[in-house]
Structure formats: structure tokens, C-alpha cells
N, C-alpha and C positions, 0 to 999 in steps of 0.2 A: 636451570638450563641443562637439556642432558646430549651431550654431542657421542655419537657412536663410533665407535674406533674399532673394525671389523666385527665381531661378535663379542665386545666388552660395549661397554657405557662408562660415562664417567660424571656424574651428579654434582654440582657444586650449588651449593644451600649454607644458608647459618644454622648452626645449631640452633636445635627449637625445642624449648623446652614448652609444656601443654599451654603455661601464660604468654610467653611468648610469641606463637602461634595464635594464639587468641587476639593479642594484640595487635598483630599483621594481618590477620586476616579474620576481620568481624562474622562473626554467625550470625545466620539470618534469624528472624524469630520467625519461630514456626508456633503454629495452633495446634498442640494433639487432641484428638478428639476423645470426648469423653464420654460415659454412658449416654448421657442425656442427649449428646449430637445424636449416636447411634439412633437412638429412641425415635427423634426427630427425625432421622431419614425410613427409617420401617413403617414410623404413619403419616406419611404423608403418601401423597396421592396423585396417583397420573394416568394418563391413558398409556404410555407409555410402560412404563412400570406395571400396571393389569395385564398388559399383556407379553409383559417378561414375567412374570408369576406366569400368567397361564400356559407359557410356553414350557416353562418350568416343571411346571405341575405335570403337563401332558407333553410327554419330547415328543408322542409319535405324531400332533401336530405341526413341528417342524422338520421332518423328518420323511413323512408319507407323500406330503403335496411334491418333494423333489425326486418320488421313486422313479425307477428308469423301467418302465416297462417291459419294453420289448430286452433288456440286456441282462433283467434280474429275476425275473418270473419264472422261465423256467429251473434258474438254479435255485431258488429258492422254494418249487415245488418236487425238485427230487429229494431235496435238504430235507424237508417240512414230510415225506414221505419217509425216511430213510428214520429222521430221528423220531415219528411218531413211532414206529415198530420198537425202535429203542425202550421210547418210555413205556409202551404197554407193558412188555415184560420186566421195567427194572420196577416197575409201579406194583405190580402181583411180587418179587422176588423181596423189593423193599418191607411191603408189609405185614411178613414175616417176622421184619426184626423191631415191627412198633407191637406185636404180637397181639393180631388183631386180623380177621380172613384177609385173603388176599385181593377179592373183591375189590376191597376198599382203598386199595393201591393205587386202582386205576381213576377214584374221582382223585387223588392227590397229584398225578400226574397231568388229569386236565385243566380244573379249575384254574390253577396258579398262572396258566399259560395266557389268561383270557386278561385278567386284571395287570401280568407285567408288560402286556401286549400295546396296553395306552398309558404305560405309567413307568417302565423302565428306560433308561440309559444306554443300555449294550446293546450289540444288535446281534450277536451273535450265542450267547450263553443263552442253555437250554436251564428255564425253570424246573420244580421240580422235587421229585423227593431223590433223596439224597443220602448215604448207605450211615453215614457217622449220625448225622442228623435224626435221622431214623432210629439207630442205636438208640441215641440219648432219648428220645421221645418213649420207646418202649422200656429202659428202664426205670420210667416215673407210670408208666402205664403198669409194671410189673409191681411199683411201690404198691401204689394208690389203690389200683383194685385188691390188691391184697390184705391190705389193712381195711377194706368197705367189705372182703367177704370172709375175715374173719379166721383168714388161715386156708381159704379152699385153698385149693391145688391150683395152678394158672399155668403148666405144663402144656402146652399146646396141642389139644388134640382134638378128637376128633367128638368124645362125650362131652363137653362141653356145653352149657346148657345156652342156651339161648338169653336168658336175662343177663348172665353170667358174660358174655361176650356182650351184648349191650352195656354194659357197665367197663367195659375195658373201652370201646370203641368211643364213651362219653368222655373220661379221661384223656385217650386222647386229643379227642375233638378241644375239650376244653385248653390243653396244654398247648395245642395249635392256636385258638383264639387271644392266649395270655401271648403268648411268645408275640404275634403276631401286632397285639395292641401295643407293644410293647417297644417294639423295631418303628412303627409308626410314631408312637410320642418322641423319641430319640431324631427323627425324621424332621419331624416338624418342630421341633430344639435346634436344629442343627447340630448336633453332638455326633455328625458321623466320624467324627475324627478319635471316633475310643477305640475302633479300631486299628489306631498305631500302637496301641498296649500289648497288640498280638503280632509277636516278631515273626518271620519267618520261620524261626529254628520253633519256636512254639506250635506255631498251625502244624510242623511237620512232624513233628514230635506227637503232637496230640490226635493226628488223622494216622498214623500207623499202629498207636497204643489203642484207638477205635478201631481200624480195622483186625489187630488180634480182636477186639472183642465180637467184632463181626464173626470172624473166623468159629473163633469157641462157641457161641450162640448158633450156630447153622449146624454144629454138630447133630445136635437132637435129630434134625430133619434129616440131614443126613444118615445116619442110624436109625431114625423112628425111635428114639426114647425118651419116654416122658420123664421129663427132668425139672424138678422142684424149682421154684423160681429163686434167685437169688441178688438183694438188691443191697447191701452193705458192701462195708469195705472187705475186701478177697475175696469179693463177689466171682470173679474168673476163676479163681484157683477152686472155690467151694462147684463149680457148674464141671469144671475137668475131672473133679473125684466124683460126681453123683455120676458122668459119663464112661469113667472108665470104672466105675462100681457095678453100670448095666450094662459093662461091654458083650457081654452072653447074651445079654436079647436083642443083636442089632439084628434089625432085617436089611437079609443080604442083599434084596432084589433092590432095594433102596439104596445100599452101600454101592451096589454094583453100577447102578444107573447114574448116581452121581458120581462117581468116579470119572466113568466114561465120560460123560457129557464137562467133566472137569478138563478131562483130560485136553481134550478136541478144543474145547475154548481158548486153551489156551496157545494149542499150538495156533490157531485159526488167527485168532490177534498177534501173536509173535509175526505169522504172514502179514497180517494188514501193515504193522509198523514198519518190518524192514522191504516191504514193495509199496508204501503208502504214495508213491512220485512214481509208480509205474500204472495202480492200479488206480480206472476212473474212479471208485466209489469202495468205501471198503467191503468188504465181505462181511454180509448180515449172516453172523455165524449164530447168534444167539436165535432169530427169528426163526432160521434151519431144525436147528439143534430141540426148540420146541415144539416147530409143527413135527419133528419125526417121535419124537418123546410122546409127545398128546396122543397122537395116532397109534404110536404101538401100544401106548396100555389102555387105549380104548381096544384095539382089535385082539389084543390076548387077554384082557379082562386081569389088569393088573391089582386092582383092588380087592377084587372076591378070590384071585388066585393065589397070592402072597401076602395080600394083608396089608398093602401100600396104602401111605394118606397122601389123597389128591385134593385138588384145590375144593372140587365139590360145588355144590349148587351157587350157582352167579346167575342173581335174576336178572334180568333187563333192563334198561332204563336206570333213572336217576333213585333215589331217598328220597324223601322230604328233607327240610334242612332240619336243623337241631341246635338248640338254648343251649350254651355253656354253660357249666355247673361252678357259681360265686363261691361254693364252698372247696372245691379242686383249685380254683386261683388262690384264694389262701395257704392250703396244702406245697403248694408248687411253684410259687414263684419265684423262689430262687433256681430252682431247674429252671423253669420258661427264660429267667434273663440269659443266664447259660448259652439256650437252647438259640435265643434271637442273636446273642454276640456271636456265635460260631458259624450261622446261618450266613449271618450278612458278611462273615470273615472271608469265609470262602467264595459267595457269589464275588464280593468286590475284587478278591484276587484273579480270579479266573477272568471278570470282564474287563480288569487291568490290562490281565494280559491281552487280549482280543484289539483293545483300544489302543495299545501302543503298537500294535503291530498292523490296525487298519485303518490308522490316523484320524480318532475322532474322540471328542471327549466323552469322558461320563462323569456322574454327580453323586461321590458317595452320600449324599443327605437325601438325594432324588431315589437315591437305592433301596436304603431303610424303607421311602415311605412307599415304593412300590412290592417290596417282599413283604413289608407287614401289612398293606390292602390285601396280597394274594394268600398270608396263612390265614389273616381274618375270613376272608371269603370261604377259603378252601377248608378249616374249619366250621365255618355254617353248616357247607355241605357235606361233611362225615369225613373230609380229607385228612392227611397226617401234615405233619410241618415242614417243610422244602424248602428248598436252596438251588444248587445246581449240582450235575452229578460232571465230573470232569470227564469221564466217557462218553455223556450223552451230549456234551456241548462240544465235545473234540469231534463228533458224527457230525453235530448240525454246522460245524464249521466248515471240514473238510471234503462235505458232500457239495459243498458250494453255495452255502446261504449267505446270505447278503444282508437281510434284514430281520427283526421278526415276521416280518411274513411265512419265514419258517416255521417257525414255532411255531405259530396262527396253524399252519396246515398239519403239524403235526398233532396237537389239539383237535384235529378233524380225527384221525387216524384212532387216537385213543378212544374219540367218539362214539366211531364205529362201533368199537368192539364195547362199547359200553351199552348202546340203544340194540345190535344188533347181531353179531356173532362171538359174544362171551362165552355163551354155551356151549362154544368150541372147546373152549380151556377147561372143561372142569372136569376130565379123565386125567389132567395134567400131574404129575406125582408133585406134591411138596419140595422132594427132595434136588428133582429137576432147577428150584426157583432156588432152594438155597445152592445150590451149585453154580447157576447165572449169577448172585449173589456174588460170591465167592471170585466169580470169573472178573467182576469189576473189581477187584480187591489188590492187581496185580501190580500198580502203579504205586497204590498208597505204602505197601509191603514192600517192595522196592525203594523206598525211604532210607532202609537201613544202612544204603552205603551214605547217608549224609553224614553217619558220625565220624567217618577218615575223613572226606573232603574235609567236616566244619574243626576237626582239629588241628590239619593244617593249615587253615584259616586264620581260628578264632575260639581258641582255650574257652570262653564265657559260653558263643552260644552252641560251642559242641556238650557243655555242662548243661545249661539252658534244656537241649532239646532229650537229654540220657533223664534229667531231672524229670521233665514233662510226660516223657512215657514211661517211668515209671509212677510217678504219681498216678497217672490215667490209669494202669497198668489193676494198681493195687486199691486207689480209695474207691476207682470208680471215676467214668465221665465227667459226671456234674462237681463232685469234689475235686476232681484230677484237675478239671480244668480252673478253680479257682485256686489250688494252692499250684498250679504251675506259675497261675498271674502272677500271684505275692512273691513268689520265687524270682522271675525274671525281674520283677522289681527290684526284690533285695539286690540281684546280681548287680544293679545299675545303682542303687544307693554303694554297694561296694566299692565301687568304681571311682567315684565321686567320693568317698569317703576316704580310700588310701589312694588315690593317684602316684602314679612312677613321677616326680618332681627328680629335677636333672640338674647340673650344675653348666651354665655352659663357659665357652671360649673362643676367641674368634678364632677363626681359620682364612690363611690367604691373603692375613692382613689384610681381610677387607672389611668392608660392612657384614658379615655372612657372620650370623654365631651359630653354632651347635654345641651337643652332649660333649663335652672332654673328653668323654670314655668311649666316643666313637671313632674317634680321628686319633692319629700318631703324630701329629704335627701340628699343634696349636698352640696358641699364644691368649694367655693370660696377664691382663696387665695388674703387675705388683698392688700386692693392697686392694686388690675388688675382688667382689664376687659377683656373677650371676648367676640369679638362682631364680627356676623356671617353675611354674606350678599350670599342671594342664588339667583342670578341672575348676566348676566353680566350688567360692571357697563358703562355707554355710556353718551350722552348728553343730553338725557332726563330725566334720573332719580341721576346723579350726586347729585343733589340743594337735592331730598327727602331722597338719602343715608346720606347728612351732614345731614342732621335734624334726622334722628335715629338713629346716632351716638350720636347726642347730647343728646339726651334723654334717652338713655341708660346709659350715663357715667354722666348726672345730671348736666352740666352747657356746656356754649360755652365756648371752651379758647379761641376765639377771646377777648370774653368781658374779661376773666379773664386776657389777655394779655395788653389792653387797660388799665385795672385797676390797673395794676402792673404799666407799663409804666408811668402813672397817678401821681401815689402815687413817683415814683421816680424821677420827675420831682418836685416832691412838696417837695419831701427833699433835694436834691439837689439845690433847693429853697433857703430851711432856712437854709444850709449849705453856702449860698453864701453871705447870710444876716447876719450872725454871730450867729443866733439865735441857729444851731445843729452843733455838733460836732460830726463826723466819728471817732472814735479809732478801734486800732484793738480787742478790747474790746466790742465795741458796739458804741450806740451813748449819748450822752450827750446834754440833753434838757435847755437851758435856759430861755422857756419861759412853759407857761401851754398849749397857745394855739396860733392858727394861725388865724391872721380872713385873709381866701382865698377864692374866690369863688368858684366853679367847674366850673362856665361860664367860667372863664379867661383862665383855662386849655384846656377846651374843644372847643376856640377858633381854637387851634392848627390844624394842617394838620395831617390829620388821619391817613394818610399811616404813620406819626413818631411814631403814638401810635402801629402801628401793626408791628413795627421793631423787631428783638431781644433784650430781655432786656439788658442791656450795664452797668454791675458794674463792669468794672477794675478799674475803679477808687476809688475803697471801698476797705478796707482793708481785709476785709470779706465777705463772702457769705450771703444773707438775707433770713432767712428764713420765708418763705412769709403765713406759717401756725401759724404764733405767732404773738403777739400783737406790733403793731407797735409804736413808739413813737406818742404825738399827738393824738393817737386815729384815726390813718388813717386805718378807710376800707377797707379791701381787701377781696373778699370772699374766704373761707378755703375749700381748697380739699384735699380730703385722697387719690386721683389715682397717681400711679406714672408710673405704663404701660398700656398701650393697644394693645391687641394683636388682630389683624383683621384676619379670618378667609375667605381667598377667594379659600379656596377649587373648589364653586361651583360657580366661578367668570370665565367663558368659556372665557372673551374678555374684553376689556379695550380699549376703541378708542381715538385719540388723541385727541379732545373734551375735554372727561371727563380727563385727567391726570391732567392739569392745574388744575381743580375743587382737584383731589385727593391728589395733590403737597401740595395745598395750605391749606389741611384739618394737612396733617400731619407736614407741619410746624408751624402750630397753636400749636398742641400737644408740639411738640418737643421744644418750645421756653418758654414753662410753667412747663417745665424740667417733660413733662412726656413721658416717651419710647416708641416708637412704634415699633412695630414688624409684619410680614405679614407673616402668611402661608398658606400653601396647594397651592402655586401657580408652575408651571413650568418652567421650563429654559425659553423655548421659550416666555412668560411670562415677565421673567426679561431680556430679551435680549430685546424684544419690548421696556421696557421701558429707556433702556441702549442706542439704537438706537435714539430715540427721547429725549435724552440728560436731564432724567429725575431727577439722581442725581447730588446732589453738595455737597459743604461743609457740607450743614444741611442734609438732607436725603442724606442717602448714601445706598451703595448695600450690607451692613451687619444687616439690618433690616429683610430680608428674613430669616426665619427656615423651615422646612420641615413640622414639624406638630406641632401643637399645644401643645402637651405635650414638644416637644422641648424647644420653646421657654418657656415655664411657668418654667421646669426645671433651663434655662438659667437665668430668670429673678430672682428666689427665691436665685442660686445660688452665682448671683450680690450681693443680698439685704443683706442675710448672712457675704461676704467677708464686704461690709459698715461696716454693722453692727457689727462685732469683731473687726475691726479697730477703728470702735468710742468708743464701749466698754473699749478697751486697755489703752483708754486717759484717764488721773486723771481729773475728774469733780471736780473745784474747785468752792467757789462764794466768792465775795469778798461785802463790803462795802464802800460806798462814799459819802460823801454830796456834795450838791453843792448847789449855790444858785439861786434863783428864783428871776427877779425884773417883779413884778404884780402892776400895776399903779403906782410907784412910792416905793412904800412899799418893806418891802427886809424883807423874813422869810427863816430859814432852813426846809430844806425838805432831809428825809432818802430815798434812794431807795437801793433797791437790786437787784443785777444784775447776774443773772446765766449764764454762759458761759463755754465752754468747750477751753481746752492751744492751741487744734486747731482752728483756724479758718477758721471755716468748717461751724457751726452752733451757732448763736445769739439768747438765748430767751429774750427779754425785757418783765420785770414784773410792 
């Protein structure tokens, strides 16, 4: 019953301990299902069910029949207008850095638009290639053709021979197709959930350490210097010395141009962002910035006059498509899983964010199998591997798209200049595209302030994200990003493996316990402990939970059990010698001392010392906090329970039980209590399964919460304690005699005992 008394409550319950509870209140039987249910519901069969797969399969069939015509058309063809200009130029500027013409840019920007058209989830993220993405893809392109041509040069320019760029442009295509097949299987597994492996502080880590390499890689274009390819680890560092080894042959006109055109982008976007709620649409600064570029080094003749590399001939129309090459999937598959984890990392976050903020769901599984249709595809067609580009889906957003119907028309736009006015672009300088390049680069480079925020955060993933860029930094991409993985793992095995384990106490005298160490006013009742452990407990960190147990509760009962065991060997001893006499009274000394060694003891087989201590055959109980005859050692503890708190204990592997068996029959054999709450049935059935109680630990040490068991324990100590109370404490007097070398003196002692024999004090 819980009756409310202004902003308190006041709960009155019996103590429950986990049998107890079970006994009031029967569990139902439930059925968990098992593979073979599952199995059983995936083939089986409905008209129903076909056409939730095919809804499934295809969202824009539920999606399209409810379009609003007259309300989304037009926003969605200024969108689909706005972001097509977008991707034509990040499409030429991205292929750059798959380093491969930039022609080829532009089927990577349309193709994928067609295929997530009837097969994506978001309605707002623009497919696409993608500046990190792209990275990664050209340095397996960088590998690969280089090891097929034998050491040529792959410097990006303009001799270049024709088979020679064939052969890079296969590479990719094929890297597209693997990555592609690849995001698909994972799709139709349903295994879209691998990307909880990539944290936050990771993706952000690892897209800023990519966009330096963006940055370093645009160089060349920027200067015009052919610069030797470089695909190992200090792959960066080795591309900044060949650059600044040919800083004397930069061509200025090219320096100059992209400066400029740096320049202005950036102030231009700095406008869009801080009047983005004034201005309708933002300002197509890049669209600008290339028609005036194209146009002045067509009308001054910037190629023949300075010696600038321009995009160059861009023929008409489509390719044929093109066979991936089975012997580059071998070469490369661990780049391509890479290439498909990081892919799908980023579209799923950016259409995350889209869908939280325009109230609709998406399917990360429905994701996978639409990004790996569209690299499949866009691969056939000579495309590079896409994702989304956060600039080009922040255009198609905030231009007012509604739907992919955006896309859909921006996919028109790219069209265009594919079937029809490309020939525009090919006065265009190189150096113009790396500089657009560059211009999307401002958000991901902007990152760097995450490492203050995440360290007043979160010490782990401000380490997490310093770790990750520089792994990126130094191995490289495709290595960067799997020894960042292993890394944020260890961080999480760490975690789990030392947990901050706390000691608590109540405060408020109420039900409420906390940390001791956080509060100035708490209340510990005599003789407990509670001791908290906030992780689950497994086979790595078993050995450090006995160690902060121990140290919380201030001694091992191993050794106090060894010690005990010791000391009753050693009376048992001079009980057999005649020297001590057992009464149910106590004991009776006839000597002053022993001369015994501890070596002779300690001989012994240790598993006897770690047994239960064994006094049936005493007449009484010894109580092992009082002075023993002899002056035998024992060390004195004041705990008589311990209550373990595994509230925040998720799991228990069979590993660690044996470790956890073996901690609490140390306790329990040193007669102190142990008790376990905050755990679950399924919990205690686990350990009921794996045959974990016996005579010693049994399944009545489980309570419910903490305040249960302390109730339960004070209530024990009370019932003791008026029971011994009740008893007449009487003490009596006796002599006895002492033979000390030979010599015979009387000696008095006094001996306090209670009529029970329960408890012994020898004085």
C-alpha cells in the first residue's frame, strides 16, 4: 500500500526475500521462443506478410500513392534542381580523389540516385559520392593499379596513357561492385545493427583524420605537382615531403585560382549558415564560382597560357557498362568491407537525423540493401562507391524537399550535363574542383572542437576519438579504421573489466543507499557491508572484483579461514597431548606455552586449510573474536554480512561463477552472510541451471533490494541478540595448576561464559 504524505510516500510491505516473493506471488510460465519458432515464422506464408516484404523491399510503394501533390511538387522540384547542380560539381571534384577523370564523377552521382529512389528509407538524404568515401576507394585504386603496372607512376596527370587509366577506372569499378555486394548480403542477414560498433566519437574521429587526407591529397591539384603515389602506413606524411620537396614547381596560375575560389566558398557558406532562416534558398556559391572559372580559362586560354590541367575531354552520353574484375575482389576485400561499413555509417546517421526531426521511420537493414543495389549498379556503370555527402543532403533538405522526388529530379540535372552540356566543363582547371573539394571539407575539419566538449563529457570517448584520428592519421584509412574498431572495443572490454565498484550506505535513514564517499551524513549499520559492482561480471575481471571486495570489507577470508583452520589444528594438538582440555565451559590450560612452529603447520595441504571449519567435536562454539588460549592469533573482524549489490550486473558467464562460488564460500565459512540483490529471476535460474547452489550457498541468499536484505539481516541480529540477552551471564572461579620446568605454582583465572553454549570469552 503506498499512501502519499505531501511529496514523501510511505510503502509498507514484508520483507521479500527473491523465495519469498516467488512464493506470494507465482510466475507465470512463459514460452521463450527458440530458433526453430523463429524459423517457423520466416517460412511460413501469407498474403499478408508478401505484402509487408514487399512494402518492405520497396518503401516508395508506400510512400508515393500518399504524395501531396499540389503541397510538395513544387518544393521538391526547386530541391531536386538546387541539389542536382550540387552533385554535378561534387561528382567532377570527388573523382579526383578516387583518382580516376573526373568525367566519371558524374555517372557516380547519378546512377545511385535511381536505384535508392525505389529502395530507400529516408526521404531526404541525397545519395551519392561522398569526399571520405571517395578517399578510401582511391587509395585501393592507388594500391592496386600500382602493383598491376609495376611501379608506373599514378601521379595524376595529364600523360597518362589511356589503358593505364582504364585500368585504374576497373579497380574502382570493381571496389564499387565488392563493397556493394557486400552492404547487400549484410542487408538481407539483417545484420544492420554492426553499425552500433561505430560510436559517435569514432565516425567523428575517423571523417576529420579523412578529411586531412582529403586536404593533403588536393594538394598536387592545387600546385599542379606530380606527386608519386603513396599507399602504406605515413602514407600522408611521405605525399607532404614529395610536396613540399616540389614546392618550386608550383604553378602559380593554379595556386592562384584556387585560393581565390577557396577563398569565396568559404566565406559564401559562412553567409548561407548564419542567414540560412532569412535566406529562401541558399546561395549556389559553388555553381557560381564554376561557371565564372570555366569561362575565364576558356576565354584566356588558361591551358596553353600557363600550363593549367583542366578537366579535358568529357564525351557525351553514357559507357557501356563494365565486368568486375574476381581477381581485384580477392586483392581487396578487406578495403571493400571497410569501404561498405563507413558507407552505410554515415548515410544511416545523417537519414537518423532527417527522420527524427520529420517524424518518420527508416530501416537500417532496408538501408544496407538499398546502398548496396545503388554501388552494385553504379559500379556496372563505371560509377565510384557513394554514400551521402552532408552538404549535398543539407541543400536537398533545406531547399524544401519533401521526398525523393528530389533526388529523382536532381538525377535529371546530372543528366543533363551528362547526355548534353558536359562540354561545357572541360576548360574547367583541376584545380578549381579540388578547391570545391576542399570547400565541403569545412564541417568535417570543424570536428576538432569535439575533443574539449568530449573531455568534459567523457575521458573514454574523448581518448576513443584522439586514438581514431590518429590511427587514420598514420596507418591509413582502411587500417585506421579497423585498428580504431579493436581500440574502442578494448576501451569497452576496459570498462567492464576494472569497474569503479563502490561501497555503499544508507542515507536519510531511509530506503535510499549511496557511495559513502559521497555523502557527509550516512549511516552504516554495524557489522554489514554493501558492496556495489556496476558491470557485468565475466572471466576477465572475476580475479579484480575479489580484490575490491577485499578491500572494501578490510581483510581476505581466505587467509582468515586458513588462520582459523591453523589455530584449530594447533588446539586440537595440545588437546591430544594432554596439555588443553575442551569443557563445555571452555578450555583449560595446563601449560603457559607451546613451543610449535607455524612451519610444521604450514607443511600441511592447503586445500585442508581452505575446508570448513569442523568443531563438532567441541562442546561449544569458539568465538573467534576473543582471546584465545596460548595467545594464539587470529585476526578480529567486526562483519557478519555482506550484501552484494548486482542491480547493474547485466550477465554472469560460466567462467566467472566458479570465481564467484568460491568468493562467497570463503565469506560464508567465516560465518559471515552473504546476501545478493537487484538481480532477476532469469538471473537466478542461470545460476540454478549451471548447478551453482549446494549445501553452502544456497538460493535463499537472493533479496530483492537492498533495503530488504539490511531489514532481514538487523532483524536476525535482534532475534540473536534478545535470545542471548534472556540467558543469566554467570562467571565462575577456578584454579588449576601450571607444571613450568619442573616447578608447580597456583595460578587464578577467570572465566566469563554464558549457561549457553553459544559463546566462550577466555580472559
Amino acid at each position: 500500500m503506498i499512501e502519499p504524505i505531501g511529496n514523501q510516500y510511505v510503502v509498507a510491505r514484508p520483507v521479500y526475500s527473491a523465495n519469498a516473493f516467488g512464493e506470494e506471488y507465482k510466475k507465470r510460465q512463459r514460452h521463450h521462443k527458440t530458433v526453430l519458432d523463429h524459423l517457423k515464422v520466416c517460412c511460413s506464408c501469407s498474403t499478408q506478410k508478401a505484402k509487408k516484404i514487399a512494402l518492405s523491399l520497396f518503401p516508395v510503394a508506400s510512400w508515393l500513392p500518399a504524395y501531396k501533390l499540389k503541397d510538395w511538387l513544387l518544393s521538391d522540384i526547386v530541391s531536386g534542381i538546387s541539389t542536382g547542380l550540387v552533385a554535378v560539381l561534387q561528382g567532377l571534384a570527388f573523382a579526383l580523389l578516387v583518382n580516376i577523370p573526373p568525367g566519371y564523377g558524374l555517372y557516380a552521382a547519378f546512377f545511385p540516385v535511381l536505384t535508392y529512389f525505389f529502395l530507400g528509407t529516408s526521404r531526404h538524404i541525397s545519395v551519392g559520392p561522398f569526399p571520405v568515401l571517395s578517399m578510401m576507394v582511391g587509395a585501393v585504386v592507388t594500391r592496386v593499379a600500382s602493383n598491376a603496372a609495376n611501379g608506373t607512376d599514378l601521379s595524376q596527370s595529364s600523360d597518362e596513357s589511356e589503358e593505364f587509366v582504364q585500368q585504374k577506372l576497373l579497380v574502382a569499378t570493381s571496389v564499387t561492385v565488392l563493397s556493394g555486394i557486400i552492404q547487400l548480403a549484410m542487408g538481407l542477414l539483417q545484420i544492420g545493427f554492426v553499425v552500433i560498433y561505430l560510436s559517435e566519437s569514432l565516425i567523428s574521429g575517423f571523417t576529420t583524420a579523412a578529411a586531412v587526407h582529403v586536404l593533403v591529397s588536393q594538394l598536387k591539384f592545387m600546385l599542379q605537382l606530380k606527386v608519386p603515389p603513396h599507399t602504406d602506413p605515413f602514407s600522408l606524411f611521405k605525399v607532404l615531403e614529395s610536396v613540399f620537396t616540389q614546392i618550386n614547381k608550383t604553378n602559380i596560375a593554379d595556386l592562384v585560382t584556387s585560393l581565390i575560389i577557396l577563398l569565396v566558398v568559404f566565406v559564401f557558406k559562412e553567409i548561407n549558415q548564419r542567414y540560412k532562416n532569412k535566406l529562401p534558398v541558399p546561395i549556389p556559391i559553388e555553381l557560381i564560382m564554376t561557371v565564372i572559372a570555366a569561362g575565364v580559362s576558356y576565354g584566356f586560354d588558361f591551358k596553353h597560357r600557363f600550363g593549367v590541367d583542366v578537366v579535358g575531354n568529357m564525351s557525351l552520353g553514357f559507357k557501356p557498362p563494365i565486368a568486375p574484375d574476381v581477381q581485384i575482389f580477392q586483392e581487396t576485400v578487406g578495403d571493400c568491407f571497410g569501404i561498405a561499413i563507413v558507407g552505410f555509417a554515415v548515410a544511416f546517421s545523417v537519414a537518423s537525423v532527417y527522420s527524427l526531426k520529420y517524424d518518420y521511420p527508416i530501416d537500417g537493414n532496408q538501408e544496407l540493401i538499398a546502398l548496396g543495389v545503388s554501388n552494385i549498379f553504379t559500379g556496372s556503370f563505371k560509377g565510384f562507391a557513394g554514400s551521402t555527402a552532408l552538404s549535398r543532403s543539407g541543400v536537398q533538405e533545406s531547399t524544401g524537399g519533401k521526398t525523393q522526388v528530389a533526388g529523382l529530379l536532381s538525377a535529371v540535372i546530372v543528366l543533363i550535363v551528362i547526355v548534353a552540356i558536359g562540354f561545357l566543363l572541360q576548360p574547367l582547371q583541376k584545380s578549381v574542383l579540388a578547391a570545391l573539394a576542399l570547400g565541403n571539407l569545412k564541417g568535417m575539419l570543424m570536428q576538432f572542437a569535439e575533443i574539449g566538449r568530449l573531455w568534459r563529457k567523457d575521458k573514454y570517448d574523448c581518448l576513443i576519438w584522439i586514438m581514431t584520428f590518429i590511427f587514420a592519421i598514420v596507418l591509413g584509412l582502411g587500417l585506421g579504421l579497423a585498428a580504431s574498431v579493436a581500440f574502442q572495443l578494448l576501451t569497452i572490454v576496459f570498462r567492464t573489466q576494472f569497474p569503479k565498484c563502490s561501497t555503499l550506505a544508507n542515507i536519510g535513514r531511509s530506503n535510499i543507499y549511496k557511495n559513502k564517499k559521497d555523502y557527509s551524513e550516512m549511516y552504516e549499520p554495524e557489522g554489514v557491508k554493501i558492496f556495489r559492482c556496476p558491470a557485468p561480471i565475466y572471466f576477465a575481471n572475476i580475479g579484480f572484483f575479489k580484490q575490491k571486495l577485499i578491500d572494501a570489507v578490510g581483510f581476505s577470508p581466505v587467509r582468515i579461514l586458513r588462520k582459523r583452520n591453523k589455530a584449530l589444528k594447533k588446539i586440537r594438538k595440545m588437546q591430544k597431548r594432554g596439555l588443553l582440555q575442551v569443557t563445555p565451559k571452555g578450555f583449560i590450560c595446563t601449560v603457559d606455552t607451546l613451543k610449535d612452529s607455524d612451519e610444521e603447520l604450514d607443511n600441511n595441504q592447503i586445500e585442508e586449510l581452505d575446508r570448513p571449519i569442523n568443531t563438532a567435536d567441541f562442546p561449544f562454539e569458539i568465538d573467534w573474536n576473543a582471546d584465545l588460549p596460548l595467545n594464539i592469533a587470529i585476526p578480529k573482524i567486526s562483519l557478519h554480512s555482506l550484501i552484494l549489490d548486482f542491480s547493474a550486473v547485466s550477465f554472469l558467464d560460466v567462467s566467472s561463477m566458479r570465481g564467484l562460488k568460491t568468493i562467497l564460500q570463503e565469506f560464508i565459512r567465516i560465518k559471515v552472510d552473504v546476501y545478493i540483490v537487484g538481480t532477476d529471476d532469469d538471473f537466478i535460474d542461470k545460476l540454478a541451471r549451471c548447478q551453482f547452489f549446494d549445501d553452502e550457498v544456497t538460493d535463499s541468499i537472493f533479496f530483492l533490494t537492498i533495503h530488504d536484505a539490511v531489514l532481514h539481516i538487523l532483524m536476525k541480529k535482534d532475534y540473536s541478540a534478545s535470545k542471548l540477552n534472556s540467558t543469566q551471564e554467570k562467571e565462575m572461579k577456578f584454579d588449576f595448576t601450571i607444571n613450568t620446568n619442573g616447578g608447580i605454582r597456583n595460578r587464578e583465572c577467570q572465566v566469563s561464559f554464558f549457561s549457553k553454549p553459544n559463546l566462550i570469552l577466555i580472559f
